[in-house]
N, C-alpha and C positions, 0 to 999 in steps of 0.2 A: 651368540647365544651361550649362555651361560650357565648351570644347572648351581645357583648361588645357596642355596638351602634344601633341606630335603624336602622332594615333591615343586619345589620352587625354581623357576627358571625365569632367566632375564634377557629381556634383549636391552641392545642401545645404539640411540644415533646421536652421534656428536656435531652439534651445529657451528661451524667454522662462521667468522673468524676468532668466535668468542670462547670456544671451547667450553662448550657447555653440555654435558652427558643429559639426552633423553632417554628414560631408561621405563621399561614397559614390563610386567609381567602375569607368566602364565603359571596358576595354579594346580598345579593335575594330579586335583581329586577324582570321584564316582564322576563328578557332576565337574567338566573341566570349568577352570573361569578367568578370564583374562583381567588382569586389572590396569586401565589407560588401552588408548588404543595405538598414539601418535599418531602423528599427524598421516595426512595422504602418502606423502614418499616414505614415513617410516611403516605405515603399515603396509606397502607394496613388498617392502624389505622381509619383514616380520612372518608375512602369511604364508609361505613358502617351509619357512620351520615350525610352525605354531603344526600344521600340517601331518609334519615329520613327526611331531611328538604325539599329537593325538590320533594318528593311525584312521583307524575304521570309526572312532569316538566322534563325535559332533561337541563344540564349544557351548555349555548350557547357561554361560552367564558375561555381561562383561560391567565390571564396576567402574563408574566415573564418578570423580571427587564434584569438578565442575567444570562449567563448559567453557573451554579453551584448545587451542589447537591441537596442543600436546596429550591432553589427556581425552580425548576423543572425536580430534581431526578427520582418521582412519573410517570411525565407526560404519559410514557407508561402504567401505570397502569392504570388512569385517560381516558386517551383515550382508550383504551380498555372498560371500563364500558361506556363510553360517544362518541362512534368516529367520530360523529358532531360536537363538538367540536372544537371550534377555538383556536389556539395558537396565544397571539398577543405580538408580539415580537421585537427588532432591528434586524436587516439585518442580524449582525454577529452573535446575537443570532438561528437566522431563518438556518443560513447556518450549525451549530452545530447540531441541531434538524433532518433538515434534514439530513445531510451527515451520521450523525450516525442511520439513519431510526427508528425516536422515532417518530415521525407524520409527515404525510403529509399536515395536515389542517390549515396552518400558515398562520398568515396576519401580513406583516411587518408594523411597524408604526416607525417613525422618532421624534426627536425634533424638536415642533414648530404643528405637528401634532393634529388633536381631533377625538376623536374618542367617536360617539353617539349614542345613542339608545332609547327606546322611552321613558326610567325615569331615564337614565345615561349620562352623560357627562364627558369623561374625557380629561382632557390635558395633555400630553405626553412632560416632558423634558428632557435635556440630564443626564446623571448619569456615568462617566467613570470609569466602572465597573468591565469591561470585562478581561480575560485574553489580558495582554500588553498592558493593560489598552486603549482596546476600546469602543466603546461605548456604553454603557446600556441605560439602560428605567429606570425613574420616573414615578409614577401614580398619576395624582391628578384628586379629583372626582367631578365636579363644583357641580353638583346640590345638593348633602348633604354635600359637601363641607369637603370630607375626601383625606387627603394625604395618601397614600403608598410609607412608606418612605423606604424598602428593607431593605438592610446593614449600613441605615445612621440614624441616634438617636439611637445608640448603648448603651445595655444593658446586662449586666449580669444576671445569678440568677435566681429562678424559679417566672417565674411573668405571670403567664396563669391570665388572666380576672382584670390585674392591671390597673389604669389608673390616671396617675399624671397630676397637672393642673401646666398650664407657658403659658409665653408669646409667639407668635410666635417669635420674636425680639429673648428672651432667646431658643427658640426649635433651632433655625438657628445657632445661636451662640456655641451651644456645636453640633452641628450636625455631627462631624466630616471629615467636608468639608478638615480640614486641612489634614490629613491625604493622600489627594492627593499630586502627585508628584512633580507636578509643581504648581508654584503662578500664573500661569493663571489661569490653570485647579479650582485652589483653590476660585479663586475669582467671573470667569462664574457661577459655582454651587452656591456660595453662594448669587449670584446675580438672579440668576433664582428663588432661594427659597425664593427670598422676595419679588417676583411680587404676589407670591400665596398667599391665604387668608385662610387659612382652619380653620376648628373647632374644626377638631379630626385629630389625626395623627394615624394611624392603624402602628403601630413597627413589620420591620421583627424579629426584638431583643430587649425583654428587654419592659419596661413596653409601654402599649400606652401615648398619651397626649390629653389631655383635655383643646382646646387653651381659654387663658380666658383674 
């Protein structure tokens, strides 16, 4: 556990033999909010200091880009310790959650979407992410001005508490926008990612950035 930015902490588990950083974080605002949960073993790991940090406070939100192991494996776990706990998630994300009865406590949120609270501000855009590739979530956080970038500025390697400095221009550019299917799909994302401003990039993978 890491405290990678102010009010921002990270945890991470490194999946051998690939060496690949899972990397998870807690926001601790009024309103604390997790964002990914990891998987089952990594949230067993995680909820012990999530714990530590929030005291007597209850976890009032937890945001998932889309549904895959890493970014919301745990969530039973998670809710179970926490079961006030909001899930804020896309539709088909939401539909996943439930139909497989991992929580009840979901709030769906869309591209073009914000979603606030009394020292948070995030803006929600599209990310297609999902299995048959529909649509996920992006998190970007206006008022400290942190992106959550999930599976996009992709890294290798064990990089718990790294953080490399670049331009946004250059973050956008290797973001792996390309790696979508089609040259629409490729162009909308990278078009979205450069209306945002950010200062930090908080990385599902692979080191954070430090926009400069």
């Amino acid at each position: 556990m890491t405290q990678i930015y102010p009010n921002l902490y990270q945890f991470t588990d490194v999946v051998e033999p690939i060496k690949l950083s899972m990397h998870q974080y807690l926001l601790l605002t009024d309103e604390p909010i997790l964002i990914q949960t990891g998987s089952v073993t990594q949230a067993q790991a995680m909820l012990p200091k999530i714990k530590e940090l929030l005291g007597d406070c209850s976890l009032k939100y937890i945001l998932i880009s889309h549904f895959e192991a890493d970014e919301c494996g745990g969530l039973s776990l998670i809710i179970k310790e926490y079961p006030n706990a909001i899930a804020v998630c896309s539709e088909v994300t939401a539909r996943q959650i439930l139909g497989f009865g991992i929580a009840a406590n979901v709030e769906i949120k869309k591209p073009g979407d914000f979603f606030t609270g009394s020292n948070f501000d995030f803006e929600i855009i599209s990310y297609p992410s999902e299995v048959h590739i529909w649509e996920g979530l992006l998190f970007m956080e206006k008022k400290n001005r942190i992106f959550f970038s999930s599976d996009l500025m992709f890294g290798m390697g064990e990089n718990h508490g790294q953080v490399l400095e670049t331009s946004w221009d250059d973050a956008v550019g290797v973001s792996g926008a390309e790696s979508l299917p089609t040259l629409d799909m490729q162009k909308k994302l990278i078009a979205d990612l450069k209306t945002l401003s950010p200062v930090f990039v908080a990385s599902g993978h692979g080191p954070c950035i430090k926009i400069v």
